[in-house]
C-alpha positions as CSV (number, residue, x, y, z in Angstrom):
1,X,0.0,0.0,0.0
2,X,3.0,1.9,0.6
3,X,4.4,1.5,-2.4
4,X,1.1,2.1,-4.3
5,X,1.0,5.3,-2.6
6,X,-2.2,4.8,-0.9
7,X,-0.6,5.1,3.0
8,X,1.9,7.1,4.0
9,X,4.4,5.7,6.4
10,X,5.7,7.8,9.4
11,X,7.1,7.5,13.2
12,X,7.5,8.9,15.9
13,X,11.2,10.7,16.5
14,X,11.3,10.1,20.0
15,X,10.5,6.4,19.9
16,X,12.0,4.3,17.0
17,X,9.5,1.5,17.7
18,X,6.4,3.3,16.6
19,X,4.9,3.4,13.4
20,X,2.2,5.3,11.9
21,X,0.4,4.9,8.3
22,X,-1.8,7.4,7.2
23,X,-4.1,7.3,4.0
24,X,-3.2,9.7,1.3
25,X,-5.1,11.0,-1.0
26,X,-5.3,8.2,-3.7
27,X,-6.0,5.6,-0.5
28,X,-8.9,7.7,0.6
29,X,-10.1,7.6,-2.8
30,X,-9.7,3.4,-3.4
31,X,-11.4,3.4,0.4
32,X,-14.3,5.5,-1.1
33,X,-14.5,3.4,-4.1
34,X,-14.5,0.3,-2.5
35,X,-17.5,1.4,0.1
36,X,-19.6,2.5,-3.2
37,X,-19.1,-0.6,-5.3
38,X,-19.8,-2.6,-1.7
39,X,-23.0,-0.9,-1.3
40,X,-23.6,-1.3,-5.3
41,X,-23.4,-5.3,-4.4
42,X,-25.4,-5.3,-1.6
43,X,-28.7,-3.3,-3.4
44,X,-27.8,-5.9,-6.4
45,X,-28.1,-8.6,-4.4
46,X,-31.0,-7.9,-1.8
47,X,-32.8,-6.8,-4.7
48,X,-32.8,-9.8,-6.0
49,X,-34.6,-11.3,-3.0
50,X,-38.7,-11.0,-2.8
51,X,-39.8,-8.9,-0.1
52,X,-41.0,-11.3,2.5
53,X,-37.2,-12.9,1.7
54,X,-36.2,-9.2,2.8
55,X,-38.1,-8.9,5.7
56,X,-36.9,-12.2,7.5
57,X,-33.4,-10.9,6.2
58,X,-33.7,-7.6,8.5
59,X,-35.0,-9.8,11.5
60,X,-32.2,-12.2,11.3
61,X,-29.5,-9.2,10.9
62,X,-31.3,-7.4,13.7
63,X,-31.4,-9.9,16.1
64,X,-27.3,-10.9,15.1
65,X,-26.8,-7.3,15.9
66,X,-28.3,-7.7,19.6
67,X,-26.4,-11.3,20.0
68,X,-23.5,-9.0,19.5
69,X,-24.1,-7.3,22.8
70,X,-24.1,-3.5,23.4
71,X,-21.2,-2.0,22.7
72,X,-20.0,-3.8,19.9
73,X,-18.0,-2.9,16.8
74,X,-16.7,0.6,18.7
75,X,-13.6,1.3,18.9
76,X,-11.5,3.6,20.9
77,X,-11.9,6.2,18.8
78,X,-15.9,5.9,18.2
79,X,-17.8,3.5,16.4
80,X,-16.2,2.0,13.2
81,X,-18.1,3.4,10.1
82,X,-20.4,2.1,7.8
């Protein structure tokens, strides 16, 4: 990714051991174009099933969302997007 120039690489001058990546502009962009085409897939997909097939869909998801538990899928720095 480097390499590709999507993340830049840095540190930290007072500690050799830490290393931070950073998207540039070209990552941001594959990141945005990847969350488009994924939502493309999923509206493909979903539409292909008949409502009632769409409905018992959005239960099951819902109620793997509450098995989850409270809490989950945020990180440290807030919840991770969608």
């Amino acid at each position: 990714m480097v390499a590709a120039g999507h993340v830049a690489r840095g540190g930290e001058p007072h500690h050799r051991g830490v290393v931070t990546l950073e998207l540039t502009a070209s990552g941001g962009a594959l990141v945005a174009a990847n969350d488009t085409w994924r939502k493309q897939e999923l509206a493909r997909i979903l539409a292909r099933l008949a409502p009632p097939e769409q409905e018992a869909l959005t239960t099951a998801l819902g109620l793997l969302v509450a098995a989850a538990g409270e809490g989950y899928g945020v990180s440290a720095v807030g919840p991770v997007p969608l």
